[in-house]
Structures are given as C-alpha cells and as structure tokens.
GUVEXTOR-800481 format. One record per residue (C-alpha): x, y, z. Coordinates in steps of 0.1 Angstrom, whole numbers, plus 5000, padded with zeros to 4 digits. Layout:
<torzas>
XYZ
...
</torzas>
This chain:
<torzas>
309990652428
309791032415
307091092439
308690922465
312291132463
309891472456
308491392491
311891332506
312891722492
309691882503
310491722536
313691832538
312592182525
309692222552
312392072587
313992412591
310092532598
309692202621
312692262639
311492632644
308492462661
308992152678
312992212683
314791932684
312291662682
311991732647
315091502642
312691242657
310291302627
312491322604
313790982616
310690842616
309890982578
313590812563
312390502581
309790532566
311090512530
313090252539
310190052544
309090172508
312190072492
311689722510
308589662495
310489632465
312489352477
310289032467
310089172434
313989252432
315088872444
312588712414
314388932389
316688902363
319189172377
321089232343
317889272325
317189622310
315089832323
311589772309
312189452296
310089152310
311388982349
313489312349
313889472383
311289732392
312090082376
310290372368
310990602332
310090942322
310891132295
312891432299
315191572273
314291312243
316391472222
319391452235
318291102248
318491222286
315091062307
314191032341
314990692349
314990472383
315790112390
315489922421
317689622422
319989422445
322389702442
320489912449
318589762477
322089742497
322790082499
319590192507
319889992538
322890232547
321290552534
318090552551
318790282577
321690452589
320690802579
317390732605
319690662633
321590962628
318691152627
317591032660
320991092677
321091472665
317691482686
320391492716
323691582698
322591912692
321592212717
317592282721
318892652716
321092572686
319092822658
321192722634
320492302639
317192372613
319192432583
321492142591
318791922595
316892042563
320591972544
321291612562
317791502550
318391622518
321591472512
319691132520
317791192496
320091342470
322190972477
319090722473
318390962439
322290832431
321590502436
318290422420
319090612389
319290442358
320390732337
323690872331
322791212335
320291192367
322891032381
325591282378
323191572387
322591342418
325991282423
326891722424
323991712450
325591552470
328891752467
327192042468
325091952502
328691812515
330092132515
327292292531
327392022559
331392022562
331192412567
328592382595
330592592619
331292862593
332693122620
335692852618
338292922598
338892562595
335592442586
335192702557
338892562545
337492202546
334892252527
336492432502
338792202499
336191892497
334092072470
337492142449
338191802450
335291622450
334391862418
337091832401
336691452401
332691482394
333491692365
336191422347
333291172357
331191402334
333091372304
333690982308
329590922315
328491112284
331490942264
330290582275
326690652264
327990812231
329790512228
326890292235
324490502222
322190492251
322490702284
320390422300
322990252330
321389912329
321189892287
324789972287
325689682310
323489432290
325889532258
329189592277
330489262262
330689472227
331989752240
335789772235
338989962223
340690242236
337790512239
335790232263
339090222282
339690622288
335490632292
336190392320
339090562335
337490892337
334390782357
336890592381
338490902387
334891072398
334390762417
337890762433
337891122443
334091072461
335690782480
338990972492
341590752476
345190822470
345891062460
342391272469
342691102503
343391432523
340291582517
338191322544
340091392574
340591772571
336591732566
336691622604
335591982610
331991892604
329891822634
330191442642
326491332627
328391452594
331391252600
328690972612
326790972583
328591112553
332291002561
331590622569
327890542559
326490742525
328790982506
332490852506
330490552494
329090682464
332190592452
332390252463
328690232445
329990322413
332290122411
330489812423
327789892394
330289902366
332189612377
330189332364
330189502328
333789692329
335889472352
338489342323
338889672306
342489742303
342790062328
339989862355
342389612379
345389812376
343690152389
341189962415
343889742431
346589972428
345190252441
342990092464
346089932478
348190242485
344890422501
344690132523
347990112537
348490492539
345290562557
345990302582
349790362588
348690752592
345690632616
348590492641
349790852644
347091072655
346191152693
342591272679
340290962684
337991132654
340991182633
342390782642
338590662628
339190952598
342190782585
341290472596
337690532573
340490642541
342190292549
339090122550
337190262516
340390162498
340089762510
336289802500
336889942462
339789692457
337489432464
334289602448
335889642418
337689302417
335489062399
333488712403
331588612424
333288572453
334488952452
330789052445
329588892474
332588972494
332489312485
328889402496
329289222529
332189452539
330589772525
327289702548
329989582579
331789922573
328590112578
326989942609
330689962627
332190252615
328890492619
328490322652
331990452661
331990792649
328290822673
330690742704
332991012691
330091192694
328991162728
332691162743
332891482724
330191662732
330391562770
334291602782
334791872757
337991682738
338591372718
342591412728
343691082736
346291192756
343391392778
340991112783
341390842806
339290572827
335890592804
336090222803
334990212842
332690532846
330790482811
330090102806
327290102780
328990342761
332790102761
330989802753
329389912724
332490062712
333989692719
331689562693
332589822672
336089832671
336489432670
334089442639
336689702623
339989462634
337489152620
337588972650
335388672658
331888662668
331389002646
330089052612
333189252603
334988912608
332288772589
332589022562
336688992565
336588662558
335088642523
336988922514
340488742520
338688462505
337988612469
341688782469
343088442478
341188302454
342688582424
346488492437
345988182427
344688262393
346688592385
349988422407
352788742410
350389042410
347788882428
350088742453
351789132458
348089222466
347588962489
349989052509
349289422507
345789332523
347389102551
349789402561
347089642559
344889452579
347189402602
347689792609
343589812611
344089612642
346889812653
344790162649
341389982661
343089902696
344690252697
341190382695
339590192722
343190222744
342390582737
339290682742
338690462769
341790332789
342990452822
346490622811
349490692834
351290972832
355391002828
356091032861
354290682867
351190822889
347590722873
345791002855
342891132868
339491012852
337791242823
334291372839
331091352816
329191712820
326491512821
325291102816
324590972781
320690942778
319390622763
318090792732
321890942729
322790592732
320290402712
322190502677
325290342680
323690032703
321289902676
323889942648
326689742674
323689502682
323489432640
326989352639
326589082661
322988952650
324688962615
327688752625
325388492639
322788472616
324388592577
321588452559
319288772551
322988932540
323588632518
319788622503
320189032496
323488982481
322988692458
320788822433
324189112422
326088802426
324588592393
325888912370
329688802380
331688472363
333588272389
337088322391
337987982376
335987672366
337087472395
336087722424
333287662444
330687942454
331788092486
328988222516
328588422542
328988252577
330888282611
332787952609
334987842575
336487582591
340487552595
341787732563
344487912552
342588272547
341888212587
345588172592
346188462572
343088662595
345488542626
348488672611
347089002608
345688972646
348788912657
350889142639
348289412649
348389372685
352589332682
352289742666
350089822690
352089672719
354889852701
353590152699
355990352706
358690212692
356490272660
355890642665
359890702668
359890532634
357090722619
358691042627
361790972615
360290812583
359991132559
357391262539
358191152501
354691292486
352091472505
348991482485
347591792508
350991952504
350591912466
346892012466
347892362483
350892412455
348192382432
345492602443
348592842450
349692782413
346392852401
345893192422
349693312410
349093262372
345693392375
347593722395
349593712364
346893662338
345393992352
348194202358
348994112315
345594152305
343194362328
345794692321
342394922324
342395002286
339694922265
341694932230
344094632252
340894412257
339494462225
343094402210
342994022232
339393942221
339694042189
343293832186
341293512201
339093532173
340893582147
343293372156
340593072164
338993122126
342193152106
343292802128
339692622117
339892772083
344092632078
343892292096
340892122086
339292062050
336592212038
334892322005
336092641988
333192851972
334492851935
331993161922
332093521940
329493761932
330594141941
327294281934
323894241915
323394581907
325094961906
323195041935
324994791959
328394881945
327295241959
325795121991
329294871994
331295221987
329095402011
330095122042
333795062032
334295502031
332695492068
334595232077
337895382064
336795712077
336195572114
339695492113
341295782105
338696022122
340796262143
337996312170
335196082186
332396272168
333196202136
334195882142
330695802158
329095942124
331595772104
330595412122
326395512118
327295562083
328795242080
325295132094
323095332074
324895182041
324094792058
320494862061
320295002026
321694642011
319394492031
316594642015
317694561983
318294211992
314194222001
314494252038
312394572046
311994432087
315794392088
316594692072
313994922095
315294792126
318994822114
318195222102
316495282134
319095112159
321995312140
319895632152
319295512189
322995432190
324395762170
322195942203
323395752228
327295822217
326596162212
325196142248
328195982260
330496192243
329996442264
332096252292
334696212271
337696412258
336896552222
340296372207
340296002199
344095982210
344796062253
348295862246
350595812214
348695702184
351395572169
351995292194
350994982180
349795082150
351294832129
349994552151
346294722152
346294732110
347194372109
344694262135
342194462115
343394332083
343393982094
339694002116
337994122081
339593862062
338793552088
334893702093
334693702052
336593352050
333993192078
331393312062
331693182026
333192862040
329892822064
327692952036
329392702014
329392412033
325392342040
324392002028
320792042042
317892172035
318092522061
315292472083
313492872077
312092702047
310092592071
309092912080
306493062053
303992792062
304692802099
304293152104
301093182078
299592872090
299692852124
301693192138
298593342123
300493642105
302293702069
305493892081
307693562086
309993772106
307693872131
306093582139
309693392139
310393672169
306793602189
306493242182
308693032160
311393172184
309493342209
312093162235
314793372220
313193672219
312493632253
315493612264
317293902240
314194132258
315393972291
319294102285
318094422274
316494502306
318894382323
321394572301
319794892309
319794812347
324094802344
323995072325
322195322350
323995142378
327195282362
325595632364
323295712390
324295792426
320795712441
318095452431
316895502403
313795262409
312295632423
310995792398
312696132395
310296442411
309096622382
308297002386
304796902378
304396772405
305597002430
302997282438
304297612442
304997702478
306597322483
309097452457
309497732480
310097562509
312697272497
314797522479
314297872499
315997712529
319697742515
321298032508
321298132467
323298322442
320998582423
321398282391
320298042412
317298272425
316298292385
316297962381
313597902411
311798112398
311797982362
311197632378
308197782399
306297942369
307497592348
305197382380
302197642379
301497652336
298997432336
297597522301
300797592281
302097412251
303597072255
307097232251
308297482272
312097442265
312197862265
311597832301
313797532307
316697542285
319297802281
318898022253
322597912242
321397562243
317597582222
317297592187
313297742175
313597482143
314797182163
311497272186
309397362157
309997012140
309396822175
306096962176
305196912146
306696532144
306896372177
302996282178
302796182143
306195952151
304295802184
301695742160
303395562135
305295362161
301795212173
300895112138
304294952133
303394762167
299994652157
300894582117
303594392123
302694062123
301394062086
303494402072
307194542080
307294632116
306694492153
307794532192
310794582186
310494832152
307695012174
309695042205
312695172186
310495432165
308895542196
312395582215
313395842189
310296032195
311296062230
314696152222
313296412200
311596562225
314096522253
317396722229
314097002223
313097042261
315596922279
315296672311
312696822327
310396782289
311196392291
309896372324
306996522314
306396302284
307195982302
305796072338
306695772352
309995542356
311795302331
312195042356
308595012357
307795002318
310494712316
309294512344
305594542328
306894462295
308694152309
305294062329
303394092299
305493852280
305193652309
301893632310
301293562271
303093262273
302093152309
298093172295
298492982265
299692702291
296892752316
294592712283
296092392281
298192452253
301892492249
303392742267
303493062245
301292872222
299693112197
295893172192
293993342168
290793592170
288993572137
286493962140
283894132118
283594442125
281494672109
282494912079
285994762094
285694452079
287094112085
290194112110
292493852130
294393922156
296993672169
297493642207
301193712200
300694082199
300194132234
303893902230
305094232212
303494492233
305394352258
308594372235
307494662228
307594822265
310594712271
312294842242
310595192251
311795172291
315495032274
315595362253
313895582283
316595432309
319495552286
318095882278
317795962319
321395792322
323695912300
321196252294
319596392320
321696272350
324596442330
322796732327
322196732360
326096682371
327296932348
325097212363
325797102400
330097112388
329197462367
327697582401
330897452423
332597642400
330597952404
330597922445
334197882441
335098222421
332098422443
333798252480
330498092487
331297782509
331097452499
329097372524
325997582508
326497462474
326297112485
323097122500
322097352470
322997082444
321296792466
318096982466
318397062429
319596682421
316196522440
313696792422
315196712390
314496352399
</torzas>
C-alpha cells in the first residue's frame, strides 16, 4: 500500500513533464494510471468481504493492512487498512477521479501551459484522499487530511490572475484549516485517551471509552470533519470555491474532498455514535446545512452555483444519516454517499461542457439546449432525477433507505426523531424544487417578458464523445445501479455487521428499486410533489425569498472575523513594534517573568530547604567580580563601558566554571566574551557614544522592577527545577558513552560530535545562517564575491580602474600607497605602515600580532585536533583562531584580513556545513547510522599508538564554520565600515574643496569594489 500511494506521487510529480510532451493526452494516461489503482484496491475486495471488519489491524480474519514503524516513540507508525469502508470511497476517488481525468483531456485548451501543474495537483489530491482513507493511524491520517487542504487551495486558485479565485482559496484554506487544526487536538486526545493512535484498535475498545474528555475528543474531530464537508456554519466556503475550473468542482466539490468529511464521520460512527455531543451535532447540524443549502439553491441564476448549494444541502442529508447509527443508517448512508458521487459529478461535467461552449452558465441567458444538444439533456435527465430520487434511478434507490432508517429512529426516539423526519421530507422536497430549476435552466427554451421566445444558445463548437463519455458512464451507473443493487448491497454489508439494529423488532432493510406500498414511499411522494408545487411557484417563491431577511450570514460573519483579526493585529503592532529596542526587550522580558513567577505561585512544588552561597573564597570573589559588572553595566554612562562592564560579567562566569571542573565550558565562555567584546566595539562605532538618545529617567522605576523581578524568577526556576528531579539525569550516561563508543575522553566533545551531534548540527546550521542576516544588514552588494584584494590587482590595472576619475592630491597618495602595497611581493606579512593611518597604528599592537598570531593559529589547530580526549574542539578552535584574525585585522587594517583570509566567508561556512554533511552522510552509506562514529586505531613510529575518531572531520567542519562566522563579522561590522567612513570622510572633503558629487561618487565606487 506504501508503494502503491509512492507511485501515485511520483506520477503525479513527473505529469507536468508529460503534459509538456504529449499535451493534453496526458490526462488520458493519467486516467488510465488511477484506473489502474482502482483495479489494485479491487483486488483486495475478496479478502475484505471474508473479514472480520472490526478486527484490529494485525489480528487474524482482520482486513488487509499494511504497518511500518515510524516514530515508535511517540507511538506514531505508518499504518494502512483496506476494508469495506474503505473500499467505498475508493470507488469515488479513483473511479470518479479517472473520469475526470479523461474529460480534462478536452476541458482544457491544447495551448493551456499552465494545465500541467493542474494536472500534477488533481492526481495528487487523488492520491493524498485514498492516503485519507486507507490510513489506520491518527496521525497519517491528519497529515493526509492537510494534503488535501493544501492541494484544494492550489486547485481553487487555478485562475490566480482572478481576484476571485485567490479570495476563494484563501478563504477555503482558512476554514478548512482552522477545522483540521481542532481535529488535531481532538485525534491526538482520543489516542491519549486510548493509548493507541491505531484507528481500528480504538474502535475495538470504544465500548470503554467514556466521560467527558471522550465526549470533547469526539466533538473536536467533528468539527474537522464538519468544516471539510461545508456544513453550517462553514457552509459558505464551497460555493464561493465555484471559482475553480469545473473538473475541480467535478471532482473535489461533489466526489472526493467535501467527502472526507462524510468519511470520517462514517468511521467513528460505529464506535462513537452514543457519545453525548454525537446525534445532537450530526443531526442538528446536518439538518440546518440541508435545508439552508437547498432553500439558497432556489435562488441562484448560475446553474454551477444551483448544483453548489445544492452539493451544501446534499452533504448535510449524507452526514445526518452517516453518523446516525444501525444498521439501516449504515447501509443507508453509503448508498447515498456513492448516489451523490455518480450524479452529482455527472452534473457538474455538463456544467462543464455548457460552460466552456456558450461562454455562460446564466440561466437567464441559455435557452433551447434541450433540442440542439440531445445526448448532453438526457444525461443530465438521469442526473438530475437521481438528485430529486426519482424512480427508476439509484438516487431513488439510495433515497429510499435513507427515509427508511430515519423513519425507523422516529419511532424509537418519538419527538426529536419525528422533528428530523420532517426536516428531511421538507428538505427533500426543496432538492426537487432546485433539481428542476437546474434542468429548466440549463436546458429549457425560455420566453422573454414581452412574451416572444428567446433565441437558442449556440455551442462554439459540438461536444465530442470523449467530452461526453465522463458524465454518460457515471448517468449510465445510476441507472444500472437502480436496477441491479446487489454489488452495492454485497460492498456495503460487511461496514454494516459493526452497527446494532435500531430496535429488536426491526428487520434488516436492503437495497432495491421496489419496497412495496409503504409509508416512507408516501413520504418520497410528498416530497415530489411539494417540489414540483415550488418549482411551479417559482416565482412566487423568489418574491418571498427576497423579502425573507438575512438573520445570520455565516460569510458575513467569516469576513468580521478575518477583519477582527487584521484590526487587533493593526493594533498589537502599533502598541508594540514602536521601533525601540529597550520597548521589545521590556515586552519579552515582562512575558517571562511574568510566565515563571505564574508557574512558580500557582502550582506546588518542592522548595530546596539548604542554599550554599559558595564553596570557597575564590567564588565569593569571582560572585563579586560578576554582580560589580553587572551593577556597573547599569549605571555605565556610555556604551563602552557598559560593553566592558557586561564582558566582565562574562569573564567572572567562566572563572566559576573552572572551579566547578569545567575547563571546555569555561574556554569557550572566556573566548566568546572576547569575540563578542570585538564585535561591540566594532559596532560601536555606528552608534552614538552616550547610552541615553531620550530621557533616562523615563521608566526607570518600571525597568528596576522588571530587572529585579527577571533575576529573582531565573534564580527561583532554577532551584525549583534543580530541586525537583526525581530521576536519574541521563549524562550519567555519558562517561561510558563517550569513552566507549564516541571513542574520545572529553565527554563534552564527543556529546557535541556524537551523543548530540544532531544538535550541534543544527546550532552550526543557525550560525551560518546568523552570519548571512547579519551581512545582509550591512553590505550594499553581494557579498558572496569575494572582495578584490590589492594583491591581486597588478600595477597598471590599478592604474587604469582608478586613474580614470578625477583625484584630490589625498586621493592621488593613497593610489599610490595602494600601488606599492600590490607590487611588495617579499615584504613582511604586515604592512599596516602602508595601509593604516599613522593616527590609527600602534608599533606594540603590531609588534605583539607578529609575534602571537601564528603561535595563536597554532594553538587553535591543537585545540581542534585534542579535543576529543583534552579541553578543546571545533568550536574552542574556531573561536581561538577567530581572535587571531581579529588580531591581525585591528593591526593591518581591512586590506591585512584579506590578505590573511584570501578567500570569502561564505565559502568557508558552506564547506564547513558540507563537511559535516558528509561525516554523517558516510557513516550511513557504510551502512551504519547516520553520523555513526568510527574509530582508526594507528602505530606510528617514534609517534606511538594513536586513535583517531571519524568525528573530527565532524569538528573541522564545526570548526570552519566557526572561523567563516567570525570572518563574516569582522568584513561586516569592520571592514565595510571602514570602507563607508572613508567614502563619507571623502564626501566631506569634495564638499569643502567644490568638487562635484558626481566625481566623488564614481571615486568611492571604484575605491568600494577594490577594497572588496
């Protein structure tokens, strides 16, 4: 079954390519291909009709079904079952779903380009919905069930330069979504409650299952369900969908998705049926659905929108009776659901065709179809009488045994069940009335006011037989069903054993064309007749419809609500996005405290009863050292000192970490504090020198109690958490983990490149892509092109890009500087003389690079290769090396760091991520796990005996990314400063000398790319 619904995707991937080939005839295939599964599912059957339908999955005479193991720890699998059920609505999926696919063969343009992606969507919503109904997990199910909400809305929104189709699918995903997502919480609330997420083991046990948490479980899925199925009051959504090409309305709207819902609540009902929120939301609601959708059918002039509303009507008759219970209901309710399709698709096809040849589906327009286009009225005559369930039709059929099973609960339930009986008659009645406005309209020769006889509605062209063939083999089912029910009835029975009769005394009922003289066919005339009276009436009827005002309109409401929703979230950002960063760190800070202090006041919990302040002077010094920086960050009266304040504050936490024995923790703390303190000294540089730009006394008082109370609610979590274990923490674990089979004796580095090597991956993963909003913040070009070093640009090419503007005599010396720079070839390593103002160099600063910046590259590359047995790693390495090149880049300047790193940071973080890639992606191609560790065990000579772990080439990766992280910042907040700050110095300069701006600018550009 997993194979088979893979196929079905790849298919559906690969048709936009077919189309491209073959054009249209690749609906043909891909009719052929969903036939084709049909007959797969089919094969099934034999084994489905021997079966014990309400056995569990895997137990013995259970239906076919197909498990695989997924998420086992959170009890999730991949699991499919093929039962009765399930056999019915594959019928209308892939039955239906084929003959679709062969009328868009001629529905749609051969020049239509954009028919491919349609057709790659409408196959895979087929198979997203047979995924829906074979899945006998909770969770496959839903993820089916947002596929095809998801595909909907790119179907619905076919005709995206449409301002109406984009609306409708909006609107359809909104609603649809928001139903799917209460159907969320009530699915994995069931399977809590059952304590399986298998469908078919929770119905087995649903007789235990009880109380109110059952009840809300219930009501929450019914909810998904009735929001799928457009009831009341998520009706609106299916007609305004209308916009979607007519195979979508053919296919989604009356055959497959608006019966998802109908589905689901069909496969509950025999376990969930006399929970307390069940009868009273399927009847009730079903019951207003069905008699709004078909009083509003009786007022539209669009033929497309009378079978819309008419669909609404129709899905709320088949839920009542789906959900109903027994038997009789059971059988009853699958009867009508496969008579809905066959007519109903059938109907919308001759939309189709009237459509797409006259150019309108305005009733009032058309007129005497019924005489030019024969085949195409009598199949709508078949049609339509199935849909009034008139007699020789399956839809009467169908009709029937519906009336039948709610007759049958009257008696039983006597003054509700009565109400609903006569609910259904009336409601019936006005599906006769719409279902011969239909046919008057689409095909009946109308007169105009004045008396005279309207003039017939041309076809641009005749309806082909393959055009026709759709709708004429599903009207040709209706009435080979009618006649001959029994393969129905031998489908159907097997669902029917999981249902009780109503009462002891009732007999069985069954599908068949003739009842005999009963009172349910009096009640089926009734409705005829009081059908055809409205429709004779009909305009009597519309005067009372428009004066008959609009007590609720659900779309009305729907659009107050997304209006709500965009006005308070207006309002949300006007109050809280103000542009200030102390206001947003004020709000998030609030939330959290506010969150903690509520968890720490309102529920119970353990209080530590001993405190230790400290275990030794030292700490109490290292404690004093933090709380002074932190006081001292406070009250600093310019940014600079409040950065060293906060790095102090740092320095102090990485000292008690080393004398709590956590050297790793405490190197990486000591050398981030000094990769930050450069970076906000880089920064600063853009930023007034005062902390204050408005009043510092505004809000103080609110700021000192937000501190006050942040500190207090971090200390109170975190004796409360530390407090509160009960079990044993899993890093005891660790020690033997990491020695025995990470291969190395520093726990915490083979916890970052194995134990946890997924979350190391994806802290190196933000980084990069930390870096990448950070330089998008400050560069003006890409800065995937690497900057132009001077190295690289010989003499007389330095002469030419630059000697073509004209130059102040400073500008002049700085070419020239930059000339003899690009021709030293044997000079020292640093040449900041030559590239750095004399105000700006300092001799000891560049004495102490030279001497320390190898040495420190050195030591970063033992720290990277040590680390998996001794203090160090990647990340240590990376940072260590980062400071080297920060070193050398405050010596030198920007044109020293792009000769020590003479290529881009983008590049060293993409091969760092590839690396990591590839570590784990080898191990899997070994045939291990992926990022599965190995081991080398070497001799070497005078070297001794070594082993090296496979996770190092983990932390080189780490390790690259790190360096490129550190790189990127240093050319972002660094040297593309330095670069604007001389191009503004200059404009400045131009400006007081009167040299145009015109010059400048094409001075700076130049300057700006060979600095790059």
């Amino acid at each position: 079954m997993l194979l088979m619904l893979a196929v079905l995707f790849a298919v559906s991937l690969v048709a936009p390519w077919l189309f491209r080939r073959i054009g249209r005839s690749a609906f043909v295939v891909l009719a052929g291909i969903s036939a084709a599964a049909l007959v797969w599912v089919l094969v099934h059957l034999p084994q489905v009709l021997r079966a014990d339908q309400g056995a569990p999955s895997g137990s013995p005479n259970a239906p076919p079904s197909e498990i695989t193991e997924w998420i086992p720890e959170l009890g999730v699998e991949i699991a499919f079952r093929v039962d009765a059920l399930t056999l019915v609505m594959s019928l209308l999926i892939l039955g239906i779903g084929a003959l679709v696919l062969l009328y868009c063969a001629r529905y749609f343009r051969a020049s239509e380009t954009a028919a491919g992606p349609f057709a790659g969507q409408l196959f895979a919503f087929a198979a997203a919905m047979l995924g829906l109904v074979i899945s006998d997990d909770l969770v496959m199910l839903f993820i089916f069930w947002e596929l095809t909400t998801i595909l909907s809305f790119l179907l619905i929104g076919y005709s995206a330069h449409r301002i109406l189709a984009r609306r409708s699918a909006i609107q359809a995903l909104i609603v649809t979504t928001f139903g799917g997502l209460a159907m969320l919480v009530g699915l994995l609330w069931l399977g809590e409650l059952a304590g399986t997420y298998r469908l078919s083991e929770i119905l087995a046990q649903a007789d235990r299952l009880h109380g109110t948490a059952v009840d809300l479980a219930v009501l929450l899925i019914l909810i998904g369900a009735l929001s799928k199925s457009a009831l009341v009051p998520f009706h609106f959504w299916l007609p305004a969908a209308m916009a979607a090409p007519t195979p979508v309305s053919a296919y989604l709207h009356a055959a497959a998705m608006v019966k998802a819902g109908v589905y689901l609540v069909a496969r509950l009902a025999p376990g969930f049926h006399e929970t307390a929120c069940w009868l009273p939301t399927v009847l009730g609601v079903g019951l207003a659905t069905m008699l709004v959708g078909a009083w509003r059918a009786l007022r539209q002039t669009d033929i497309k929108l009378v079978l819309a509303y008419g669909t609404v009507s129709q899905l709320g008759f088949l839920v009542m009776i789906n959900g109903l219970g027994g038997e009789d209901a059971a059988l009853a309710g699958l009867a009508m659901l496969l008579a809905h399709g066959l007519f109903k698709a059938a109907l919308f096809m001759v939309v189709g065709i009237i459509d797409h040849e006259t150019g309108t589906r305005d009733l009032t327009r058309l007129s005497g179809l019924a005489r030019t286009q024969r085949p195409l009225f009598w199949i709508s005559v078949v049609s339509t009488a199935s849909m009034a369930g008139l007699p020789p039709l399956f839809g009467f059929v169908a009709k029937e045994v519906v009336f039948e099973s709610f007759y049958g609960y009257a008696e039983v339930s006597a003054g509700w069940g009565w109400v609903v009986m006569a609910g259904v008659v009336v409601a019936s009645a006005l599906t006769v009335a719409y279902s011969a406005r239909f046919l008057w309209g689409a095909f009946a020769t109308k007169r105009s006011p004045e008396g005279t006889t309207a003039p017939v509605t041309r076809f641009h062209a005749p309806a082909g037989p393959v055009f026709l063939a759709a709708p004429a083999v599903l009207s040709a089912a209706t009435v080979v069903l009618a006649l001959w029910p029994a393969p129905v009835q031998r489908l159907i029975d097997p669902f029917v054993t999981l249902f009780e009769p109503v009462s002891a005394e009732a007999h069985g009922t069954y599908l068949a064309l003739w009842h005999g003289l009963t009172p349910v066919l009096g009640l089926s005339v009734l409705a005829w007749a009081l059908g055809l009276g409205l429709f004779a009436a009909r305009r009597p009827v519309a005067r009372l419809q428009e004066g008959v005002p609009a007590v609720f309109d659900a779309e009305r409401g729907y659009r107050a609500s997304v209006k709500l929703v965009d006005v308070v979230a207006v309002w949300l950002t006007s109050v809280t996005q103000r542009g200030s960063l102390a206001w947003y760190l004020f709000i998030i800070l609030a939330v959290a405290t506010g969150v903690v202090w509520s968890v720490l006041l309102f529920t119970s919990h353990e209080v530590p009863e001993s405190w230790i302040v400290a275990e030794g002077p030292l700490q109490v010094v290292l404690g004093a050292v933090v709380i002074g920086g932190a006081i001292g960050a406070v009250w600093a009266p310019k940014r600079f000192m409040a950065v060293l304040m906060v790095s102090l504050c740092g320095y102090g936490i990485a000292g008690l970490f080393a004398l709590q024995g956590a050297p790793d923790l405490a190197l990486t703390v000591l050398l981030v504090e000094s990769i930050v303190l450069v970076v906000f000294v880089l920064a600063l540089r853009s930023l007034p020198a005062g902390i204050w730009t408005q009043n510092p006394a505004r809000f103080k008082a609110g700021r000192v109690v937000l501190g006050i109370g942040f500190g207090a609610a971090m200390m109170g979590a975190v004796a409360v958490g530390l407090d509160s274990r009960v079990a044993e923490p899993i890093s005891a674990e660790f020690p033997w983990m990491a020695y025995e089979v990470g291969h190395g004796a520093n726990i915490v580095n083979v916890t970052l490149v194995d134990i946890r090597v997924w979350d190391t991956f994806g802290e190196i993963t933000v980084l990069a892509a930390a870096a990448t909003g950070v330089a998008s913040l400050i560069f003006v070009k890409r800065r995937d092109v690497r900057r132009r070093s001077l190295h690289e640009v010989p003499t007389g090419s330095v002469g030419r890009v630059l000697n073509e503007d004209n130059l102040t005599p400073r500008q002049a010396r700085e070419i020239r500087v930059a000339r003899s720079f690009s021709t030293v070839a044997r000079e020292a390593w640093l040449v900041a003389g030559r590239t750095v103002a004399p105000e700006h160099r300092s001799i000891i600063f560049e004495v102490v690079t030279r001497l320390m910046f190898h040495a420190i590259i050195l030591l970063s590359v033992y720290l990277l290769v040590a680390g998996h047995n001794l203090p160090g790693g990647g990340f240590a390495g990376g940072l260590l090396a980062g400071l080297a090149l920060t070193l050398r880049y405050l010596a030198g300047g920007r044109y020293e760091l792009e000769a020590a790193v003479p290529f881009s940071a983008s590049a060293l973080m993409g091969w760092g991520l590839a690396l990591a890639c590839f570590t784990g992606l080898v191990s899997l191609l070994a045939g291990g796990h992926i990022f599965q560790s190995a081991v080398l065990d070497l001799d070497l000579p005078l070297l001794g005996e070594h082993h090296i772990a496979s996770a190092i080439m983990f932390d080189i990766g780490v390790y690259l990314v790190v360096v490129g992280l550190i790189l990127d910042i240093l050319r972002s907040l660094g040297s593309e400063i330095d670069v604007r700050s001389e191009m503004e110095n200059r404009a400045a300069e131009s400006g007081e000398t009167g040299q145009g701006p015109q010059g400048h600018g094409a001075h700076a550009e130049t300057t700006l790319g060979v600095a790059r």
